[in-house]
N, C-alpha and C positions, 0 to 999 in steps of 0.2 A: 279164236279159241280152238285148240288141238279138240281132234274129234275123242269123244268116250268112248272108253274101251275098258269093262268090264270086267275084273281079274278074279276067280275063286280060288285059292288053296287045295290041292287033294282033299284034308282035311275040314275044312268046309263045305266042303260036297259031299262028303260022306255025312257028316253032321244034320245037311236039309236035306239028303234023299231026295229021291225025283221029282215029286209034286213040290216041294220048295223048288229046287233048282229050275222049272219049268214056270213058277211064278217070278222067282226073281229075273228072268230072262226074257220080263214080259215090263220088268218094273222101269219105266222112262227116269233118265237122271240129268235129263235137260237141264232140271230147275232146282235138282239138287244141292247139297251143301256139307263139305267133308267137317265132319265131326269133330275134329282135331284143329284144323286152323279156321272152321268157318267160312272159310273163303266159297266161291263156285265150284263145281267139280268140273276137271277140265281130263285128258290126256288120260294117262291109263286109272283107272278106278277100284282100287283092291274092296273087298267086299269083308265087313270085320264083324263076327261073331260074336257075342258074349250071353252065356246061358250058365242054369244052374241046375240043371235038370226040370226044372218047372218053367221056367220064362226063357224064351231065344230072341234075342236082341237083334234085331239085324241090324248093321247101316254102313255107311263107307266112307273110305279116308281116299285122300290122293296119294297115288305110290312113293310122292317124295314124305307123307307126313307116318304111314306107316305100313306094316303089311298084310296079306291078308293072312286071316287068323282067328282060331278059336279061343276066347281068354274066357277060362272056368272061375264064377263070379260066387261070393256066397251066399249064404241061406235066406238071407233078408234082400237077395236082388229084386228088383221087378221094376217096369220102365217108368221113367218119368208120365206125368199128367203133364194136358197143355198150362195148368197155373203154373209150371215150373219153368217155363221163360219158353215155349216152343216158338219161331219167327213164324209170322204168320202175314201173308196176304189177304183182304177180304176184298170181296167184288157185288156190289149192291148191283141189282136186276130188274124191272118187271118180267117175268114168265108166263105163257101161258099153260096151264094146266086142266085140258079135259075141258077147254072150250074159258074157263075162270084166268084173268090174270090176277098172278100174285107178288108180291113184293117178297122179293128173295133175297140171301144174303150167302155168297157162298166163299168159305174159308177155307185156303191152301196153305200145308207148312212148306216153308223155303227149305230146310230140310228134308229129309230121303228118309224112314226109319221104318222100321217094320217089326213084328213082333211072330213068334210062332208058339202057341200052347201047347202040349202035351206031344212034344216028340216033332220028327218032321211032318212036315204037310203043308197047307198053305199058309202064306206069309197074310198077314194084315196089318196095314198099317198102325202105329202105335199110337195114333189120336183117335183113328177109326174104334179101336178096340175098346179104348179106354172109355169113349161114348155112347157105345153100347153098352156098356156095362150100366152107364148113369139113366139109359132110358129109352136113347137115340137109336132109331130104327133104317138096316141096311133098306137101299132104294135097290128097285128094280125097274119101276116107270115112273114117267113125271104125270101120271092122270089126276093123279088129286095129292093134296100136300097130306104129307104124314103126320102122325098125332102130335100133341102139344105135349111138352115136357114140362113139369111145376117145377115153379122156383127157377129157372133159366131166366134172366132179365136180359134184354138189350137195351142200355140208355143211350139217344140220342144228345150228342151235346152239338147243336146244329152253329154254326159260325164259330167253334173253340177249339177247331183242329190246327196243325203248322197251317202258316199265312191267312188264316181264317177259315180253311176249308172245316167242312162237316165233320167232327169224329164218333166216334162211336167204341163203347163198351161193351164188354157182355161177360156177365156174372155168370158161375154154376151156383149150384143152393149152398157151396157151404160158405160163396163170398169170395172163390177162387178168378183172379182174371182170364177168364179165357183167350178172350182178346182187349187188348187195346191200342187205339190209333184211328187216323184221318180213313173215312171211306168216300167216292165217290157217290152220290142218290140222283139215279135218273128222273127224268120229270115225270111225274104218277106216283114216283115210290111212297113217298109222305105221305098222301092223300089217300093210299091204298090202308099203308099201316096204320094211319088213324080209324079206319073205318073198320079194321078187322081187331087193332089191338095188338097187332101179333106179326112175325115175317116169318117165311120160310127160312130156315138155317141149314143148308148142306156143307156138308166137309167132305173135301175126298181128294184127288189127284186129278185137276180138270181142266187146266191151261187156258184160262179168263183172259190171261194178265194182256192178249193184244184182241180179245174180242168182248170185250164188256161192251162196247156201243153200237155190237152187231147181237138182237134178239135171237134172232134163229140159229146163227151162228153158236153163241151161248147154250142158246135150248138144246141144237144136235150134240156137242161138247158135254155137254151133260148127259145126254140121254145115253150115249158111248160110257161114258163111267160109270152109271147106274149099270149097263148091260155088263161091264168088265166086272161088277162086284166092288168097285173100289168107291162108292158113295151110300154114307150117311147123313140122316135129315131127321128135323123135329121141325115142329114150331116153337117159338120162343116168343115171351109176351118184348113187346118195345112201344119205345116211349120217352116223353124226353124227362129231365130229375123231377121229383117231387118240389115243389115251390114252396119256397122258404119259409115259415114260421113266421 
């Protein structure tokens, strides 16, 4: 894969002003995904704007799929929610937290997208934002898990993932999917989440995907994200369906 190389517009740099263009310059697009063909982001990386004076969209194409560019969107824009098909990776944990381990579940978009409220400033991710708003509280340390959200459900469907692996659900209150699909559950996790009711659910930008079976590894990974600002976390009740009538 040709190295990333990150392209702004005049025009889009005037648009995020310095504290945007000083976050997006911080934004890793490793794991990214151009908007436009879906593919990986590879080789040069145009950076593509879309706002309406209330919402700035951020995200990026590959140079062959389009350029970079401000496209004025109108009055009813505002960004997608994860129900609306966001790809999403999950990475099931135990953690320790403030001496407690917890059975964690931590959800990255494959995806790159960002959002910027009221004029330039900092970028925030457009899952992160939207989670917040529903309840979901930014981390800053991993000492004790963050508050419970009502109505978030995670149902365990254990042996009914592809080839029999474990999958897993997870509802917001209005019955939206936030996630679904197969996770991996280390040995503890089950036994943790039955005894609490509940897992840790963080989302943010935290590169699991080659240290899920290294704890500490995971824990520093995370605790780096929490310091950058780029993670949110609830607890969410889990469990496996309700048994049949």
């Amino acid at each position: 894969m040709a190295e990333l190389q990150l392209h702004m517009s005049p025009e889009v740099r005037a648009l995020l002003g310095p504290e945007g263009l000083a976050r997006a310059a911080e934004v890793s697009l490793a794991t990214g995904q151009c908007v436009t063909c879906r593919q990986p982001l590879d080789g040069i990386v145009n950076m593509l704007v879309r706002t309406n004076g209330s919402f700035t969209h951020v995200v990026y194409v590959h140079d062959r799929c389009g350029p970079s560019q401000v496209i004025r969107m109108g009055d009813d824009f505002a960004p997608a929610t994860p129900a609306d098909g966001y790809a999403m990776t999950m990475t099931a944990a135990v953690l320790d937290h403030g001496g407690t381990d917890l059975p964690v579940l931590v959800a990255e978009t494959v995806g790159k997208a960002y959002v910027i409220n009221d004029g330039p400033g900092e970028l925030t991710n457009v899952v992160a934002s939207h989670l917040l708003a529903q309840g979901f509280h930014l981390v800053a340390r991993l000492r004790q898990a963050p508050p419970q959200v009502p109505e978030w459900i995670g149902v365990l469907l254990l042996g009914h993932g592809p080839d029999g692996s474990d999958g897993l659900l997870v509802l917001d209150p209005e019955g939206g999917q936030f996630f679904t699909g197969s996770v991996e559950l280390p040995d503890g996790w089950l036994q943790l989440a039955a005894r609490y009711g509940w897992a840790v659910l963080y989302v943010g930008s935290v590169g699991l995907d080659e240290l899920r079976h290294d704890a500490k590894a995971a824990t520093k990974a995370l605790r780096a994200a929490a310091q950058a600002g780029q993670l949110v976390g609830a607890r969410i009740a889990v469990g496996p369906p309700p048994a049949a009538a």
